[in-house]
N, C-alpha and C positions, 0 to 999 in steps of 0.2 A: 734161499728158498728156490726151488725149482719151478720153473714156468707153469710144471702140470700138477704142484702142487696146489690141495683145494682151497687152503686161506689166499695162496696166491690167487687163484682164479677166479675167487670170491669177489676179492679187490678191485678186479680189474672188472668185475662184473660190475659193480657196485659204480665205478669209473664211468662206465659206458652208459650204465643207468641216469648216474647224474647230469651228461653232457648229451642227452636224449637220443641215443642209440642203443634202441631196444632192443633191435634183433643180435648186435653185438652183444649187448648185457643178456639176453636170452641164449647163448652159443657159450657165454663164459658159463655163466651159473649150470647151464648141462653140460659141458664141461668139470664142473666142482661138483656134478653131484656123480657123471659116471667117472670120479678121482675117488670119490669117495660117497658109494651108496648108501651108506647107514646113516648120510650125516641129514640131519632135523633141518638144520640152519642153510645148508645148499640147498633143500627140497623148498625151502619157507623162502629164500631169496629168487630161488627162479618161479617160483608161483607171486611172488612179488611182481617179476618182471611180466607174467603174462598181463595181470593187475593192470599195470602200462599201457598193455596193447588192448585192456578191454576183452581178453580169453578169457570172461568167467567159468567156464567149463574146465580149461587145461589148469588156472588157477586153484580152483577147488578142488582136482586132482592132486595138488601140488600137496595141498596144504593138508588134506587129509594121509598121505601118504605122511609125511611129516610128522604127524600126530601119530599114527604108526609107530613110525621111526623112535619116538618119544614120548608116549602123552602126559607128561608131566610139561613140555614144551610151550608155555602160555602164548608167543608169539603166533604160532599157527593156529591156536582158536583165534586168536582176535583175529586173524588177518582171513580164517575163512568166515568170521562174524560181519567183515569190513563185503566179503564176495555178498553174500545175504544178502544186507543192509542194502549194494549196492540191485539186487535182483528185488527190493522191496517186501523180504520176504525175512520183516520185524522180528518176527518172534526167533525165527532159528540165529538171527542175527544175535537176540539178547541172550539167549541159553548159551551161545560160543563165546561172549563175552565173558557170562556170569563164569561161567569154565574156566577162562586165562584168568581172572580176580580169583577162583578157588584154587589154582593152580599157583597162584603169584600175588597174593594179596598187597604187594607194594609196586604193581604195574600199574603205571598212571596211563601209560595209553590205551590199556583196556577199559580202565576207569573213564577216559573221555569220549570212548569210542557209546560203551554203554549209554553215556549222558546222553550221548544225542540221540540214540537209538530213544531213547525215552521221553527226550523231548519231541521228536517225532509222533510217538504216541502218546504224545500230549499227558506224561507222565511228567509235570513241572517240579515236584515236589524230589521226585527222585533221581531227575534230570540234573537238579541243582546240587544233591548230596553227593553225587558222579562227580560234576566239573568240579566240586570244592574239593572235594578229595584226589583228583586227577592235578590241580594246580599243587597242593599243599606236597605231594610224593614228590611233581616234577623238581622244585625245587630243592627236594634233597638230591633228585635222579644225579648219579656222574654219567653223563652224555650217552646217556638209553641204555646204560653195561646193570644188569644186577646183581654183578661178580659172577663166579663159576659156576659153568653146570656142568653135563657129562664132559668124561673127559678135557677138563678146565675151558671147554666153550664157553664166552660170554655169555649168561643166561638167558638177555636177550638180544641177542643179535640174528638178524633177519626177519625184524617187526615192522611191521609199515606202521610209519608216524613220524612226527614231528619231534622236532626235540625241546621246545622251548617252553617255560611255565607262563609267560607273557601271549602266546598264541592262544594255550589252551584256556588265558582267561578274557582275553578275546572272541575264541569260538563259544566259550559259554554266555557271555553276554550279548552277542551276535544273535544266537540261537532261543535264548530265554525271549528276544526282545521279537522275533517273528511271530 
């Protein structure tokens, strides 16, 4: 693979991401997306990385370009659900959610993402039907992949979320118990 290949620069983005160098991981990911502009997944990963820095604005540019890019894309609703959420601004938060779940009916971090959105608005009953459904998917999840989408990209790769079914029933009992 070539350096300025965009799965390469993806990677390295993703690299920089985890070892908390943002503005590196924000240089690779615009990098991976002027490699390749059409791509959903580079627009959703560098709006991930603004996410990092707290760019709700450059973020939510990211992500709705993204959606663009693909709106069949579930990861960029939840992740500009996650921008919402994070601006306190519930409701558009749960319609981007409900969106990635119509879009991806077996996406558990939409699913977990919703739950709290609804246990914030004091929505217990549908809070819980979220995390139970969001634990029961994860455990089938293979490590956040939903198999193919365009062009054999992972269907969701460049989702902000966790990966574990032990977290997310952790955060549902954390969150029921506030």
């Amino acid at each position: 693979m070539s350096p300025h290949d965009p799965a390469t620069l993806i990677a390295e983005g993703e690299a920089k991401l985890a070892a908390g160098d943002l503005d590196g991981a924000v240089g690779a990911f615009q990098q991976a997306v002027a490699a390749s502009p059409s791509s959903a997944v580079a627009r959703s990963k560098l709006g991930i990385a603004y996410v990092h820095r707290k760019q709700w604005d450059a973020a939510a540019g990211e992500f709705g370009r993204a959606i663009q890019l693909d709106p069949t894309y579930a990861p960029a609703y939840s992740n500009l659900g996650n921008v919402y959420r994070e601006r306190g601004q519930l409701d558009h938060a749960v319609a981007h959610y409900q969106k990635a779940v119509s879009m991806d009916p077996d996406y558990w971090i939409a699913h977990q993402n919703l739950g709290i959105v609804y246990k914030q608005q004091g929505r217990l009953a549908d809070a819980v039907r979220e995390f139970k459904t969001a634990a029961r998917l994860s455990v089938r999840s293979t490590a956040g992949s939903g198999g193919p989408g365009p062009a054999g990209t992972p269907r969701r790769a460049g989702c902000l979320g966790v990966g574990s079914a032990l977290i997310v029933i952790a955060i549902a009992v954390a969150a029921l118990r506030r």
